[in-house]
C-alpha positions in Angstrom: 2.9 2.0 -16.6 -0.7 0.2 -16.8 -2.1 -0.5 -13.4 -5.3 -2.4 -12.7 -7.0 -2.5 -8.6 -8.6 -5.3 -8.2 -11.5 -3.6 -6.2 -13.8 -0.8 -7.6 -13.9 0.1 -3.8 -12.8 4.4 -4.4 -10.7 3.7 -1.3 -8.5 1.3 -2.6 -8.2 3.2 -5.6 -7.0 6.4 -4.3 -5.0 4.3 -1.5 -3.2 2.9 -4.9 -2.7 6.6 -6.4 -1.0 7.9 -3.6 0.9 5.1 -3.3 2.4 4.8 -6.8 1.9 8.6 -7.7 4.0 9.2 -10.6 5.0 5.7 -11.9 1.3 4.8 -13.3 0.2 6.6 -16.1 -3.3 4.7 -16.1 -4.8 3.3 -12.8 -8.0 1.2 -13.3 -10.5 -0.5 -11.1 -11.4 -4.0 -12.1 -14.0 -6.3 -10.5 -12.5 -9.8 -9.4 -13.8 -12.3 -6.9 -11.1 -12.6 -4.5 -12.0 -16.1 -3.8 -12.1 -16.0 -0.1 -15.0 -15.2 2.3 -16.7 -11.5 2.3 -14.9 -11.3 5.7 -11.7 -13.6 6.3 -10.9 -14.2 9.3 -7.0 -15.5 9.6 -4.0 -13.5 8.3 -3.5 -16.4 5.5 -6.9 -16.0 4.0 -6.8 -12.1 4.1 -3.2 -12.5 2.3 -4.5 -15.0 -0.3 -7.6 -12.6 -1.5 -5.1 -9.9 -1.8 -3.1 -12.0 -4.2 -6.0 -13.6 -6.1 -7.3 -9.9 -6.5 -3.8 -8.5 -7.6 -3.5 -11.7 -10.1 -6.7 -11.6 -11.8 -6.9 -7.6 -12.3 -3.1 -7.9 -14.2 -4.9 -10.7 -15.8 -7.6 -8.8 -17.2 -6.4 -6.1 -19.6 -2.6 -5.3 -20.9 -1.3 -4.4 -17.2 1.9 -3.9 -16.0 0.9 -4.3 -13.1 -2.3 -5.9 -10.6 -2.9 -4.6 -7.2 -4.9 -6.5 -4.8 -6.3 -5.2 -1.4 -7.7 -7.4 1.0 -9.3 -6.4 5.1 -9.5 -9.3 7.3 -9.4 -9.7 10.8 -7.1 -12.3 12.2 -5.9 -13.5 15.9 -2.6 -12.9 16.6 -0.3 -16.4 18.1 0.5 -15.0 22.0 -2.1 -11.9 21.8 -5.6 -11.7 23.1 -8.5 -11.0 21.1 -9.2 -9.8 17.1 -7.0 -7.9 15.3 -7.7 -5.6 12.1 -5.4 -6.7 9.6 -5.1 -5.2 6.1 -2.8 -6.2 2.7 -2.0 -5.5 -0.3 -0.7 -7.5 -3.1 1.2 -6.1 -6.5 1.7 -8.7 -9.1 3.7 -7.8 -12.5 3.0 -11.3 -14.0 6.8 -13.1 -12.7 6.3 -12.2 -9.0 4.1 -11.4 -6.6 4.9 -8.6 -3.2 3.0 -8.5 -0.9 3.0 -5.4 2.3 1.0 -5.1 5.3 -0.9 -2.0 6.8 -1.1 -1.2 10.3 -3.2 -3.9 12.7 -4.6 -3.0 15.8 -7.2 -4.7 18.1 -10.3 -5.0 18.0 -13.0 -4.4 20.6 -14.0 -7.6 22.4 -17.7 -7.9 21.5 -16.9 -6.8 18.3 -14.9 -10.3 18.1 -17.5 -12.3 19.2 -19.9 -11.1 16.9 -17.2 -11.4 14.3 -17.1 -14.7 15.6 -20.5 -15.9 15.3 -20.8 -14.9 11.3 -21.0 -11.0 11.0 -18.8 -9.1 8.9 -17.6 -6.2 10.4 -17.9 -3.5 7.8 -22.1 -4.0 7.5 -21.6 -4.7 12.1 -20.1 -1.5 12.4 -22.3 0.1 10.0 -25.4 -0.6 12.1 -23.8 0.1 15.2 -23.1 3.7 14.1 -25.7 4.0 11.1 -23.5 4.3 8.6 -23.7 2.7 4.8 -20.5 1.6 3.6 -18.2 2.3 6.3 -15.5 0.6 4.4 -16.0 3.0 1.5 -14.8 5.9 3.9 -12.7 6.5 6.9 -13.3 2.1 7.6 -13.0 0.5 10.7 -9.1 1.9 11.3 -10.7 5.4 11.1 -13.5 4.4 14.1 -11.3 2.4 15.9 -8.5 5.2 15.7 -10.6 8.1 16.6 -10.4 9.0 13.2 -6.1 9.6 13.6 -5.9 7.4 10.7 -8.0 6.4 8.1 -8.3 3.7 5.8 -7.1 5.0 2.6 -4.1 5.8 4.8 -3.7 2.4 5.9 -4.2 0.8 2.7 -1.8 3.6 0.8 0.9 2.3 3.1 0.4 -1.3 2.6 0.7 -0.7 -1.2 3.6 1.4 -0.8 5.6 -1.5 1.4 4.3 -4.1 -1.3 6.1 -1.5 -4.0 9.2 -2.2 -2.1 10.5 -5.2 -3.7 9.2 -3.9 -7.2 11.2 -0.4 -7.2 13.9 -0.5 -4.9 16.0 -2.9 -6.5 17.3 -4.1 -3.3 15.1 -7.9 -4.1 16.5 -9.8 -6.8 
């Protein structure tokens, strides 16, 4: 099977390989605009980028299948404060799954700032004086103490979005 990742981010290519292992026989990285801000910031727009993504990578070669990852942060109805929120999209051309990774809260004044414009992979990156956080261990990784990373979180949300696709249990 032909997959194209919709990201030439290494992360969410090796997210995708562990995820699918053995059922891809070619995984590429394709750049796509996912069509939604550099950092969304509502659960719908983080989902949408994640399908655009998934959509135009299939789109752009003979692929089985497009994967789409898109990081957001998002409030959560009934909770305080900014959450992390991560997902991945797998279209195969008829239909479109869609799986979550793990959220958790952010730090308060990391959501104002988030508030007021920044995006918070370049924030945390001059907070800590790192380059490309989100090419490493991401914002999951800091905020975790490094108990999980983010092509750990991003392996599982492809591997829930595989779901529907493999286990025959969606028709």
């Amino acid at each position: 099977m032909r997959v194209a990742v919709g990201s030439t981010n290494p992360v969410k290519h090796r997210a995708t390989v562990g995820a699918l292992g053995d059922l891809a026989t070619t995984i590429d990285r394709i750049d796509v605009d996912p069509g939604v801000a550099e950092q969304p910031l509502t659960t719908t727009e983080t989902v949408e980028g994640a399908k655009n993504r998934a959509e135009r990578a299939r789109a752009a070669g003979d692929y089985d299948l497009g994967i789409g990852i898109e990081g957001g942060v998002a409030r959560i109805n009934g909770l305080e404060g900014w959450f992390l929120t991560m997902w991945a999209a797998i279209d195969d051309g008829s239909n479109c799954a869609l799986g979550s990774g793990p959220r958790l809260r952010l730090p308060d004044e990391i959501g104002t700032e988030l508030e007021q414009g920044a995006e918070l992979g370049p924030l945390l990156d001059a907070r800590l004086g790192t380059e490309e956080i989100k090419t490493g261990r991401g914002a999951v990784g800091v905020f975790t103490g490094n108990t999980i990373g983010r092509e750990d979180a991003l392996r599982h949300a492809v591997a829930v979005a595989l779901g529907p696709i493999v286990s025959g249990h969606y028709e």
